[in-house]
MARLUM-371788 format. One line per 4 residues: number of its first residue (from 1); for each residue x, y, z of N, C-alpha, C. Coordinates in nm, 2 decimals. Each point is the difference from the previous one (the first is absolute). Layout:
N
NUM) X Y Z X Y Z X Y Z  ...
end
This chain:
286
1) -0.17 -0.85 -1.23 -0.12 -0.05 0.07 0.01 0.02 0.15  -0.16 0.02 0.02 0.03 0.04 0.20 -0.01 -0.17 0.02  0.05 -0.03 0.09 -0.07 -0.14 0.02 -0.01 0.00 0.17  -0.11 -0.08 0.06 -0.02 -0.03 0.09 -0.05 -0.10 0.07
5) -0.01 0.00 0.13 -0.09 -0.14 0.08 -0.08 0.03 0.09  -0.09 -0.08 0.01 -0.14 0.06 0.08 -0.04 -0.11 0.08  -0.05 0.02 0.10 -0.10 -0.10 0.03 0.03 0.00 0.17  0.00 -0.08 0.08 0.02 -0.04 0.15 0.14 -0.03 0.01
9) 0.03 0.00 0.10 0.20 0.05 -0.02 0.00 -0.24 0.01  0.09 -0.02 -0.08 -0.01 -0.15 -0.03 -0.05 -0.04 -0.11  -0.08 0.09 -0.05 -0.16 -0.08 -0.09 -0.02 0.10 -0.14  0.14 0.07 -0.02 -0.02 0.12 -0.04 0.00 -0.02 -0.17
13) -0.06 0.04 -0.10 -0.05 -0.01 -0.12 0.07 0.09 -0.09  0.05 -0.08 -0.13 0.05 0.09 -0.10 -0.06 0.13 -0.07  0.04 0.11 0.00 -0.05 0.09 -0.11 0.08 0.09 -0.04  -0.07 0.12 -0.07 0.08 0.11 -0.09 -0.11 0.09 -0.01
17) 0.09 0.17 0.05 -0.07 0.08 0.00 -0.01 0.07 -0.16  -0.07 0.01 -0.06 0.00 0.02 -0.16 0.02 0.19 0.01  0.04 0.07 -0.10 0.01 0.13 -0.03 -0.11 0.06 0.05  -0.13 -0.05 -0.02 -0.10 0.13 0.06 -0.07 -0.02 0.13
21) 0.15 -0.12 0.10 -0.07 -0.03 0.13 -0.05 -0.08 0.02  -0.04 -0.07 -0.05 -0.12 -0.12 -0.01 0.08 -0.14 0.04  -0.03 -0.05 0.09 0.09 -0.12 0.04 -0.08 -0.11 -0.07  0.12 -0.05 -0.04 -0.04 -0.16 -0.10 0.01 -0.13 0.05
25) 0.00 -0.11 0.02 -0.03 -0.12 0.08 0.11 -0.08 -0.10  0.07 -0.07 0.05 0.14 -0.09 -0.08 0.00 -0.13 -0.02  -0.07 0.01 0.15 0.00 -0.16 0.06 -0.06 -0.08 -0.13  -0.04 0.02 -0.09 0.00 -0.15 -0.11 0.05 0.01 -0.10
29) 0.13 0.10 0.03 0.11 -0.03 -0.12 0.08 -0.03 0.08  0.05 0.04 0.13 0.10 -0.03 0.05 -0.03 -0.06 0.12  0.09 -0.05 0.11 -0.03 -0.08 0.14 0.04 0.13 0.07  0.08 0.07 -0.02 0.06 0.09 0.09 0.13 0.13 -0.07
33) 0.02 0.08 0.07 0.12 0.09 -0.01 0.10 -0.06 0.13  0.11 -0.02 -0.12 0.14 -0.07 0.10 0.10 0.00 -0.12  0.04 -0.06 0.08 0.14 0.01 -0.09 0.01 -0.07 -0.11  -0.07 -0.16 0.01 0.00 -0.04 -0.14 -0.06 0.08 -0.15
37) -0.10 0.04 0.09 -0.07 0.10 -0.13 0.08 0.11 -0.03  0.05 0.04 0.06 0.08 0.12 -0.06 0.14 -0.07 -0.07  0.07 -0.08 0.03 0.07 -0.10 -0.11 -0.10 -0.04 -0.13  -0.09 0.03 0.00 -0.07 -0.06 -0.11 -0.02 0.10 -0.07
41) 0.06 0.04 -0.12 -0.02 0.08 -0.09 -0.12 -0.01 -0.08  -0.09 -0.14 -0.04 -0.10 -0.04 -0.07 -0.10 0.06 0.08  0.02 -0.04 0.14 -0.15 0.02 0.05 -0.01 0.14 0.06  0.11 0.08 -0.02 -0.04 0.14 0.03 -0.04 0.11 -0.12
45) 0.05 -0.12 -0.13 -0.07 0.06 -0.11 -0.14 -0.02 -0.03  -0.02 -0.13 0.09 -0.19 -0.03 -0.03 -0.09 0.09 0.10  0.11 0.05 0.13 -0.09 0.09 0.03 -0.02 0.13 -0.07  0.12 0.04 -0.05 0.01 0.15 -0.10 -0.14 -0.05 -0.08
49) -0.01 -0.11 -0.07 -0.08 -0.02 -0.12 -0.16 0.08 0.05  -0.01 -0.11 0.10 -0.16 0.02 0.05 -0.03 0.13 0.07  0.08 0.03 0.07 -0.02 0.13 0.02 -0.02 0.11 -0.11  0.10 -0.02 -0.11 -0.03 0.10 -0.11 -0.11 -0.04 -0.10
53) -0.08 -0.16 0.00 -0.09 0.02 -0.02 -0.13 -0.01 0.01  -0.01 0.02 0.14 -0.09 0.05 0.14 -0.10 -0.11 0.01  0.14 -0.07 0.03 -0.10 -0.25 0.02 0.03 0.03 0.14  0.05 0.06 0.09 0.01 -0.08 0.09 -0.10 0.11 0.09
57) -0.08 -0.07 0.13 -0.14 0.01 0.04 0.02 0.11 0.11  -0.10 0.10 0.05 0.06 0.06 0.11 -0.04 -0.08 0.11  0.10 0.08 0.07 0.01 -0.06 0.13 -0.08 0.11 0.16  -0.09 -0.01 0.05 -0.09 0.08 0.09 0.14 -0.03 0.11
61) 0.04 0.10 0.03 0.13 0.07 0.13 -0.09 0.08 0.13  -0.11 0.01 -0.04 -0.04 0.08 0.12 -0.01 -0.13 0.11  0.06 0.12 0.11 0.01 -0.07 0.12 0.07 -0.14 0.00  0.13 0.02 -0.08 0.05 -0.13 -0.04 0.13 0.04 0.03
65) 0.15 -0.07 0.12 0.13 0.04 0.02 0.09 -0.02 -0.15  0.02 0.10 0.05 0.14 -0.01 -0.14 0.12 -0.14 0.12  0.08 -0.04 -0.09 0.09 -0.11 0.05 0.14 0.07 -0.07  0.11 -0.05 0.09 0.11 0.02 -0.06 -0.02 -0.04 -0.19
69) 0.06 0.06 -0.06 -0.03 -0.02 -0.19 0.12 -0.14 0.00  0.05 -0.01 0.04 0.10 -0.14 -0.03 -0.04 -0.08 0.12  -0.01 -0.15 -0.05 0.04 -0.12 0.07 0.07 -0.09 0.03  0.09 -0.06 0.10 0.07 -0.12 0.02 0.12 0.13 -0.03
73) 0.04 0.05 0.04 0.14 0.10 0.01 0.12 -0.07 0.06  0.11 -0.01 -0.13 0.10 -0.11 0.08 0.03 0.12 0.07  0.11 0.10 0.02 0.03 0.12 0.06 0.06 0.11 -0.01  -0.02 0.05 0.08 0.03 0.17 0.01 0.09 0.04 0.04
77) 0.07 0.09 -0.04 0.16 -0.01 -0.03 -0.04 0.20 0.02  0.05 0.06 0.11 -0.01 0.12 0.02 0.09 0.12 0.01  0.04 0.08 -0.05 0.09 0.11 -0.03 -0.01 0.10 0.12  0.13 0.02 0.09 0.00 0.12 0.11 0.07 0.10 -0.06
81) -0.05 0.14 0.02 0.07 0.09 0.02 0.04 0.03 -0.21  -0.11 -0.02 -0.07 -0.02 0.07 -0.09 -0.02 0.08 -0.13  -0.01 0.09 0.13 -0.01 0.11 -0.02 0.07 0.16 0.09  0.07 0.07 -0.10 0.09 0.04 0.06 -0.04 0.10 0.13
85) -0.14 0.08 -0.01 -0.07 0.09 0.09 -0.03 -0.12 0.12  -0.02 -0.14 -0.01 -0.05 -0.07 0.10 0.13 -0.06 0.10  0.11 0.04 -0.12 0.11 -0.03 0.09 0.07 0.05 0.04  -0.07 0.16 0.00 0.08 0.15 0.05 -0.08 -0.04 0.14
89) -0.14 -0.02 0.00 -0.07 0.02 0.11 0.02 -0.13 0.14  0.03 -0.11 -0.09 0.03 -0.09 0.12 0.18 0.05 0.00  0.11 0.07 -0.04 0.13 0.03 0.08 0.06 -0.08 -0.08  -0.01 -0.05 -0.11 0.08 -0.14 -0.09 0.09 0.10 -0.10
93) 0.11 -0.01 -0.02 0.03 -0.06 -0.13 -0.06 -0.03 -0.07  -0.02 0.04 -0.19 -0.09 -0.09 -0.08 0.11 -0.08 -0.01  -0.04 -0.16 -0.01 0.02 -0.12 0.00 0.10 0.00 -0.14  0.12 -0.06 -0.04 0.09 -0.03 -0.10 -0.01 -0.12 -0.06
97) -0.14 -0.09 0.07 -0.04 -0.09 -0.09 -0.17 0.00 0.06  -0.12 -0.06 -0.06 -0.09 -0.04 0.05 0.01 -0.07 0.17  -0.07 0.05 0.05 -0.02 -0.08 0.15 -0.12 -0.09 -0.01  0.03 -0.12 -0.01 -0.12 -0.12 0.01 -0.01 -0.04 0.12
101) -0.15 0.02 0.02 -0.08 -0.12 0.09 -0.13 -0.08 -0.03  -0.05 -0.12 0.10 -0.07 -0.08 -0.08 -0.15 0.02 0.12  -0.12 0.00 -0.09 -0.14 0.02 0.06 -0.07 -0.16 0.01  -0.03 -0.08 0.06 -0.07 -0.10 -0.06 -0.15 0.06 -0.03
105) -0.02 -0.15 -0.12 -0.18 0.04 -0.08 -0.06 0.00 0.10  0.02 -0.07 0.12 -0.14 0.01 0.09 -0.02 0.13 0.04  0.07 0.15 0.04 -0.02 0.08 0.02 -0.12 0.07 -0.12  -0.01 -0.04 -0.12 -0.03 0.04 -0.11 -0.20 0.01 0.05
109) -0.08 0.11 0.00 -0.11 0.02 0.03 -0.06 0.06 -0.13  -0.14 0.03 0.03 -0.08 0.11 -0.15 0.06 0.13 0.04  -0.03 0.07 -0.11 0.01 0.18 0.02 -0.09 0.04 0.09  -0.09 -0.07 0.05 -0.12 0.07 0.07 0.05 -0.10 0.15
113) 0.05 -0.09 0.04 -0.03 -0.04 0.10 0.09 0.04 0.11  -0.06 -0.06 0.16 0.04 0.10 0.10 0.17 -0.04 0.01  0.04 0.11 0.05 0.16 -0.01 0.04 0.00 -0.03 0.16  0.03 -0.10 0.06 0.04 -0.04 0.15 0.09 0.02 0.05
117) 0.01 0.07 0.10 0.11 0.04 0.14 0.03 -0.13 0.01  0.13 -0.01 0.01 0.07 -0.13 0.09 -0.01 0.05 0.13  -0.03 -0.14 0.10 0.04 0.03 0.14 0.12 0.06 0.07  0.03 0.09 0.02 0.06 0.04 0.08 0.09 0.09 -0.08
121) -0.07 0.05 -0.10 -0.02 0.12 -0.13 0.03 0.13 0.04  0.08 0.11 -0.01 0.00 0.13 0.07 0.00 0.10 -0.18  0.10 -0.07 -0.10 0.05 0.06 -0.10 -0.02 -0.05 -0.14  -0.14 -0.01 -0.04 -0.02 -0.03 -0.11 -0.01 0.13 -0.09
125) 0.04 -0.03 -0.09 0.03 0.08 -0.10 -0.03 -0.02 -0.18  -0.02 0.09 -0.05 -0.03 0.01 -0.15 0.06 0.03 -0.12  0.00 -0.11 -0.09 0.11 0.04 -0.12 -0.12 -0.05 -0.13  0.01 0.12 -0.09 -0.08 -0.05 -0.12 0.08 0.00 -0.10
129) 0.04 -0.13 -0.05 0.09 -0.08 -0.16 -0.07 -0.03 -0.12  0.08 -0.02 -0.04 -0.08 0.03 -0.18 0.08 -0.21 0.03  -0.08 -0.07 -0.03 0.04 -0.15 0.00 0.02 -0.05 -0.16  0.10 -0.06 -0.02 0.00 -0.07 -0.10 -0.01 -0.12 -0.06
133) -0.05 -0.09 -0.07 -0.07 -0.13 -0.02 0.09 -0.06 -0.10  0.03 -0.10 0.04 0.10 -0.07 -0.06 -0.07 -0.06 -0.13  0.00 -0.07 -0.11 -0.07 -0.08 -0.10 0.08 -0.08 -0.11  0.14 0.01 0.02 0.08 -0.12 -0.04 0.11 -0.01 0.05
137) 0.08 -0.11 0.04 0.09 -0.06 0.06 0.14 0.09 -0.03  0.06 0.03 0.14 0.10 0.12 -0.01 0.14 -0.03 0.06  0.12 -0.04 -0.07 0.09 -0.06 0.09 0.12 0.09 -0.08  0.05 0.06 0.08 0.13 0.10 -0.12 0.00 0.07 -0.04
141) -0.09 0.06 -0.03 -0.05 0.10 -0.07 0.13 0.08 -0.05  0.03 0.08 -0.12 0.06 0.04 -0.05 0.02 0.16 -0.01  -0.12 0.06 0.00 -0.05 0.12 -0.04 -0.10 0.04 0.08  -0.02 0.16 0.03 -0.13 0.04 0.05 -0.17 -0.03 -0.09
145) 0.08 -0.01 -0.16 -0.07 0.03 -0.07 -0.05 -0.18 -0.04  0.07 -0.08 0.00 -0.04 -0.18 0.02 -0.10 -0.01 0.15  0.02 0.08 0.09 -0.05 -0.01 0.11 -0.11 0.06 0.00  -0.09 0.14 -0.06 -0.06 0.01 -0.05 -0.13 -0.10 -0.05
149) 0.07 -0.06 -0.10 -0.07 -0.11 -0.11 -0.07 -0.13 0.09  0.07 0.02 0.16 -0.04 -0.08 0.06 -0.07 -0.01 0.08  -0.13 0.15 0.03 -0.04 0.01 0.04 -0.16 0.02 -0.02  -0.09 -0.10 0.01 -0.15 0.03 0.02 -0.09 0.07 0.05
153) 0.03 0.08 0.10 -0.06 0.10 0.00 0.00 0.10 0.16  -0.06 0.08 0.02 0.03 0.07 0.12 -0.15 0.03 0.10  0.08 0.00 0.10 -0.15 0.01 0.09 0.04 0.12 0.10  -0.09 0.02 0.06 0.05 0.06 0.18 -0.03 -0.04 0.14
157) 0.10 0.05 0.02 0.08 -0.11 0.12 0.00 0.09 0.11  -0.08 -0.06 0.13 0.01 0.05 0.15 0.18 -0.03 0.10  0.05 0.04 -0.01 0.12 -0.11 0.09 0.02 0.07 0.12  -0.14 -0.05 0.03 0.00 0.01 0.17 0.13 -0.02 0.09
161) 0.04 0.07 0.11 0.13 -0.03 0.06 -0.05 -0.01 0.17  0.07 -0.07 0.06 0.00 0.02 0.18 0.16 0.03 -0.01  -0.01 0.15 0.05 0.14 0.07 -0.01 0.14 -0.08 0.13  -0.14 0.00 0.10 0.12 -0.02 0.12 0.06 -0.17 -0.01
165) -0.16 -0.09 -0.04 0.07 -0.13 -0.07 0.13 -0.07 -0.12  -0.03 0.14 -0.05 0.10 0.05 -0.16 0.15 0.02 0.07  0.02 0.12 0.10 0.13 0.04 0.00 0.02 0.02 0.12  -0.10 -0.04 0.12 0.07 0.01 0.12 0.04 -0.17 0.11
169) -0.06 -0.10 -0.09 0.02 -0.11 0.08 0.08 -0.10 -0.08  0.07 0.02 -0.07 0.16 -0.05 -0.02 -0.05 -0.05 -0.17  0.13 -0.09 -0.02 -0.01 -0.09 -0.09 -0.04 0.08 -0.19  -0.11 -0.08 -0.04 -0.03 0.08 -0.13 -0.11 0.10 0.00
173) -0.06 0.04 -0.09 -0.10 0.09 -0.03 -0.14 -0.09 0.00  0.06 -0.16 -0.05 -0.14 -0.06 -0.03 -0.09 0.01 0.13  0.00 0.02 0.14 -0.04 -0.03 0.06 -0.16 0.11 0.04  0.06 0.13 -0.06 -0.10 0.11 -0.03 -0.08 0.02 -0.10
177) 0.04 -0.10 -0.08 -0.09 -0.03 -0.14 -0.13 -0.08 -0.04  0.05 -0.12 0.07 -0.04 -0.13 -0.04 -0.14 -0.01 0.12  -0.04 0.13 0.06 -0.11 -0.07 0.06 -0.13 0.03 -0.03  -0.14 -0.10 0.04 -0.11 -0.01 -0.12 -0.06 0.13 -0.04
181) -0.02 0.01 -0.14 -0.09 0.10 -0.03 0.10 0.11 -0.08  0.12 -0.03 0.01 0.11 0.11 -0.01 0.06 0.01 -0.14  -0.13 -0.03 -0.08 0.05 -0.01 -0.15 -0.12 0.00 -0.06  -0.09 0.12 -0.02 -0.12 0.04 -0.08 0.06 -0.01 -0.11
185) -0.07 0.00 -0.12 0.07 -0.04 -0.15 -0.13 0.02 -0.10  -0.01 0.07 -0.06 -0.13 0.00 -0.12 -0.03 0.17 0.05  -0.17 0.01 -0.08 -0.04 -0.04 -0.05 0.01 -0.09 -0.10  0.07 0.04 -0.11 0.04 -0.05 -0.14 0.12 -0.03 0.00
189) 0.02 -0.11 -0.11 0.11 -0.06 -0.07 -0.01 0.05 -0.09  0.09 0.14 -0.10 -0.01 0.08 -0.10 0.12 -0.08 -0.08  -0.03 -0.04 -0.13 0.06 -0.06 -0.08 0.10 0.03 -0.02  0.12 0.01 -0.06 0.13 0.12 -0.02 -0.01 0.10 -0.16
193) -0.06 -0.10 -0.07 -0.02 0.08 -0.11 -0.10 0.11 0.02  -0.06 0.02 0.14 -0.08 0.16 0.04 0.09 0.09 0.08  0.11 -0.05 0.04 0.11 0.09 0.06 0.12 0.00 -0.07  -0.01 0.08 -0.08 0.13 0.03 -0.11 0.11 0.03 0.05
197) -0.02 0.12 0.12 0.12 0.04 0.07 -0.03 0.00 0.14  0.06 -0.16 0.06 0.00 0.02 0.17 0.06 0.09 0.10  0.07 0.09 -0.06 0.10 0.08 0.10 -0.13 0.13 -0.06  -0.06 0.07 -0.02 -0.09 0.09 -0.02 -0.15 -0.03 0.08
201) 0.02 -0.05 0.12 -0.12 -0.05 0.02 0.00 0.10 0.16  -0.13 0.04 0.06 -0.01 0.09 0.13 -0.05 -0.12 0.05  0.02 0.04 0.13 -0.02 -0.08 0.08 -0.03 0.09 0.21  -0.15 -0.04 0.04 -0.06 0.07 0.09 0.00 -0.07 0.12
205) -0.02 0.06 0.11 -0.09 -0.06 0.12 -0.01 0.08 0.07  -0.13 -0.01 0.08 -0.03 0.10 0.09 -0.08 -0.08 0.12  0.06 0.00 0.13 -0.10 -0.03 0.10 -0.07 0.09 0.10  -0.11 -0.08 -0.04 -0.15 0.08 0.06 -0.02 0.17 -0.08
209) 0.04 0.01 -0.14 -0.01 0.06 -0.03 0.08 0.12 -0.05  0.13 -0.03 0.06 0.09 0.09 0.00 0.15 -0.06 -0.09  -0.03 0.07 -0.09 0.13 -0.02 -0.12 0.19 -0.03 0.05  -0.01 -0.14 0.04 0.15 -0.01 0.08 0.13 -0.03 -0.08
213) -0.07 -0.07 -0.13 0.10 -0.06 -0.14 -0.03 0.06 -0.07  0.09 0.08 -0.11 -0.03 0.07 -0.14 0.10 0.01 -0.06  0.04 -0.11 -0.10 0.11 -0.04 -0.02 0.00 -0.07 -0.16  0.11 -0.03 -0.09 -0.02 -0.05 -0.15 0.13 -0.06 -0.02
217) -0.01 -0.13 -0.04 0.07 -0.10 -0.03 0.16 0.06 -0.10  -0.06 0.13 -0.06 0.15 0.04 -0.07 0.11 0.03 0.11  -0.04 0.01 0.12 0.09 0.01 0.14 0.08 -0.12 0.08  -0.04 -0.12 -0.11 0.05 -0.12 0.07 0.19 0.02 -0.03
221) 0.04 -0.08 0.09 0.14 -0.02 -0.01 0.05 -0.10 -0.11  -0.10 -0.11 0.01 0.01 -0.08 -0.11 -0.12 -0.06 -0.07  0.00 0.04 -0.13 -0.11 -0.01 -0.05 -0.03 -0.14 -0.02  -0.18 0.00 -0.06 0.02 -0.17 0.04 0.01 -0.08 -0.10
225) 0.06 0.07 -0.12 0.08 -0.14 -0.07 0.13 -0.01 0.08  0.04 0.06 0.06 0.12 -0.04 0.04 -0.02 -0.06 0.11  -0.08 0.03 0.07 -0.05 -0.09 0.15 -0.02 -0.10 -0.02  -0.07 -0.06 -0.12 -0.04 -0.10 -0.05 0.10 -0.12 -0.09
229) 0.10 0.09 -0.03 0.16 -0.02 -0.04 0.10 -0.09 0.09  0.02 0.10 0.09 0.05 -0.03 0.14 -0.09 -0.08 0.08  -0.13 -0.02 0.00 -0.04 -0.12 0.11 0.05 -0.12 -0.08  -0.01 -0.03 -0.13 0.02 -0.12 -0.05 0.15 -0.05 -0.03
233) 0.04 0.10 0.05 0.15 -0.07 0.03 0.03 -0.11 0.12  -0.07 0.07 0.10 0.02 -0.11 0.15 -0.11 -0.07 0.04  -0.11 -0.02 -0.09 -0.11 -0.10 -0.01 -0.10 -0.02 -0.14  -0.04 -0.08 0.02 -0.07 -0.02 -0.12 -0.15 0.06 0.02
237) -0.03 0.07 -0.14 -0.17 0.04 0.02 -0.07 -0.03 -0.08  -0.12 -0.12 0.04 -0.06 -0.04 -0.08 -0.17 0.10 0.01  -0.03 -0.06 -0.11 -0.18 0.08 -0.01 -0.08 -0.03 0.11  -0.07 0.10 0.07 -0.06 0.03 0.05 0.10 0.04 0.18
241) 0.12 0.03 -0.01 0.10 0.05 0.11 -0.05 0.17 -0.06  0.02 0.07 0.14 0.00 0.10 -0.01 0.06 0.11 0.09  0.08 0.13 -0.10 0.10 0.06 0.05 -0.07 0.15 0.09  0.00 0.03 0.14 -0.04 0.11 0.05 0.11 0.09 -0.03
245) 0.02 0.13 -0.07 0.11 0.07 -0.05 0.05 0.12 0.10  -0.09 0.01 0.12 0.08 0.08 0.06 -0.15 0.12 0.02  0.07 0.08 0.12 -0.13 0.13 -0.01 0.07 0.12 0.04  -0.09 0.11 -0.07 0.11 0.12 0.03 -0.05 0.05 0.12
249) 0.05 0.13 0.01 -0.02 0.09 0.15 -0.11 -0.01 0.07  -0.03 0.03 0.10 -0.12 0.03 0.08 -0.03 -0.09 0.14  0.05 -0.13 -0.02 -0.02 -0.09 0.11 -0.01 0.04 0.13  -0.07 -0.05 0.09 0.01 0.07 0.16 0.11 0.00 0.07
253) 0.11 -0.12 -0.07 0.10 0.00 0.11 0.09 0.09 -0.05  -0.04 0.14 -0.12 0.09 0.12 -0.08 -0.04 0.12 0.10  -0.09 -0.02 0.06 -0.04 0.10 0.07 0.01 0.01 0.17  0.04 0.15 0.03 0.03 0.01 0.09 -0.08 0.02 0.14
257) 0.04 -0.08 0.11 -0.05 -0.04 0.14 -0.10 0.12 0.03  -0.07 -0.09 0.03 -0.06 -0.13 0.03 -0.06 -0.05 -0.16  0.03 -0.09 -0.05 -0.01 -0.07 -0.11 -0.13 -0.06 -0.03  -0.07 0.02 -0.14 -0.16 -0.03 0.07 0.00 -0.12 -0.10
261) 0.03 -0.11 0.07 -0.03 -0.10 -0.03 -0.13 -0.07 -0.02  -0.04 -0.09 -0.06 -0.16 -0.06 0.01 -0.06 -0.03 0.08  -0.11 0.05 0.08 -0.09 -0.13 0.08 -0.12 -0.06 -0.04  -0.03 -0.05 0.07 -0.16 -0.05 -0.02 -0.09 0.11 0.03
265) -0.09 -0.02 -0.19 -0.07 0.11 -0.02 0.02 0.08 -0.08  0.13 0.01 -0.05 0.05 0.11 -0.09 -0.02 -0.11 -0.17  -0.02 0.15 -0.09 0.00 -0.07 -0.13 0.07 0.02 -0.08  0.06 -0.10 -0.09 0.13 0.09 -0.08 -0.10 -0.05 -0.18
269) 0.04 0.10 -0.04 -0.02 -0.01 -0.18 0.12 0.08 -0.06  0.02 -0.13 -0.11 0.16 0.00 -0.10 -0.07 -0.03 -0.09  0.08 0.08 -0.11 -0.05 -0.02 -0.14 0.17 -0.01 -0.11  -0.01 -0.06 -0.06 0.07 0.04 -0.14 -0.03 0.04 -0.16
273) 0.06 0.10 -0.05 -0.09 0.03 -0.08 0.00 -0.13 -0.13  -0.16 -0.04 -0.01 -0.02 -0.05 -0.09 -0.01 -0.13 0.01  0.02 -0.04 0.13 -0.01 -0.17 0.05 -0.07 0.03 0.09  -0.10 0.07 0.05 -0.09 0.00 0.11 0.02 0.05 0.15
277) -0.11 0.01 0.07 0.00 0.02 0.12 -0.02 -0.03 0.12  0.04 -0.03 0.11 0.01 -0.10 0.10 -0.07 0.09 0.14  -0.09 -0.10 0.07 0.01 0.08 0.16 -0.05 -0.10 0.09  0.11 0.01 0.12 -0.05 -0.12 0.09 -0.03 0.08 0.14
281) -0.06 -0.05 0.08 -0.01 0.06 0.11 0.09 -0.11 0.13  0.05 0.09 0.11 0.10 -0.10 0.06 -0.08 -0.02 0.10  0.00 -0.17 0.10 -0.08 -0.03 0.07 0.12 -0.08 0.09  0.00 0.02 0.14 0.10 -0.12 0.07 -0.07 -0.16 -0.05
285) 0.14 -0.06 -0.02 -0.04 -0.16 0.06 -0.05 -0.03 0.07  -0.07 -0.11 0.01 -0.08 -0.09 0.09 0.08 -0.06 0.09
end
């Protein structure tokens, strides 16, 4: 199932994109997409039900924002460096374990809404992730293949960076991450039983046009049952937390001086195959 949210960013309304496109309206079987619902095995089978047989109502999308597809996101738990081409290009070592860092939900925006320059901004930058959606409670995990089982579904993921905030002004990474707008996420919440094999998946971006990511998850360093393995060793993940897996080659800060970082005005579109497609346009802060 595509699943989605719609409406005024706050105010935003359940749905599901059905097989021949047609968006369906949720909101009176369900209150929302979040994490409870996706713990809820029953009521993701009453959506299967009505969708397959064709009860539930369309929903008119024109001129209507798409909204991040999940709500109330405890958090985001994000993977550096892999992929091995992304870790040739930033000078790294691939990593001998997963590199974790953490995004808060507030960053979390729609696929369509604008990306903001922070004040005093020189190096913003662009990574497109394949995200992964937590949907039952993950502590220990044993196996790639248990970690798997624990997964609800996959989206894509902007993980906007301020490079010089990231690695030139001390301390951690969170500081280049965590600022607003810096975590597009949707269109869709693609169920897992429609992505059979996550490491087989392309993954695109091009700004203003021009093809800068071209890249496919069989290239990760660690795939993401195992990502998913290993995050639940040093925290717990409950439904509706969600894992950014890392992005391959292309980023601005891979390329060589003068580095063409984002400004205001420029537009970036990222896609993965099969979970949709994203484009925001970048505008300074207020």
């Amino acid at each position: 199932m595509k699943l989605l949210r719609v409406g005024t960013a706050g105010q935003e309304r359940p749905a599901l994109l059905d097989d021949g496109g047609t968006l369906r309206d949720l909101s009176g079987l369900v209150p929302d997409i979040d994490g409870a619902l996706l713990a809820d095995g029953a009521a993701l089978e009453r959506i299967r039900g009505a969708a397959d047989a064709g009860e539930l109502p369309v929903l008119d999308g024109t001129g209507v924002r798409t909204g991040p597809p999940l709500a109330r996101i405890g958090k985001i738990v994000c993977i550096g460096l892999n992929y091995h081409d992304h870790a040739r290009e930033a000078g790294a070592e691939p990593p001998a374990e997963p590199v974790i860092f953490l995004k808060a939900p507030d960053t979390v925006v729609g696929p369509y809404d604008t990306v903001l320059v922070p004040r005093g901004s020189a190096k913003i930058d662009w990574e497109v992730e394949l995200a992964v959606v937590v949907g039952r409670t993950a502590r220990c995990l044993g196996s790639a293949e248990e970690a798997l089982a624990h997964v609800a579904g996959y989206a894509v993921a902007h993980d906007v960076s301020e490079r010089e905030f990231q690695m030139e002004r001390g301390g951690t990474w969170d500081k280049g991450k965590n600022c607003e707008t810096f975590n597009p996420l949707g269109p869709w919440l693609v169920t897992a039983d429609e992505v059979p094999d996550p490491q087989s998946l392309a993954l695109r971006l091009w700004v203003n046009g021009e093809l800068k990511q071209d890249g496919t998850t069989a290239s990760q360093i660690f795939p993401v049952g195992e990502v998913v393995r290993y995050v639940s060793r040093f925290m717990t993940l409950y439904p509706g937390d969600v894992i950014n897996t890392g992005t391959p080659a292309g980023v601005a800060m891979g390329h060589p001086e003068p580095k063409p970082y984002l400004r205001a005005g420029d537009v970036v579109e990222l896609e993965v195959s099969g979970l949709g497609r994203q484009r925001q346009e970048v505008r300074d802060a207020s």
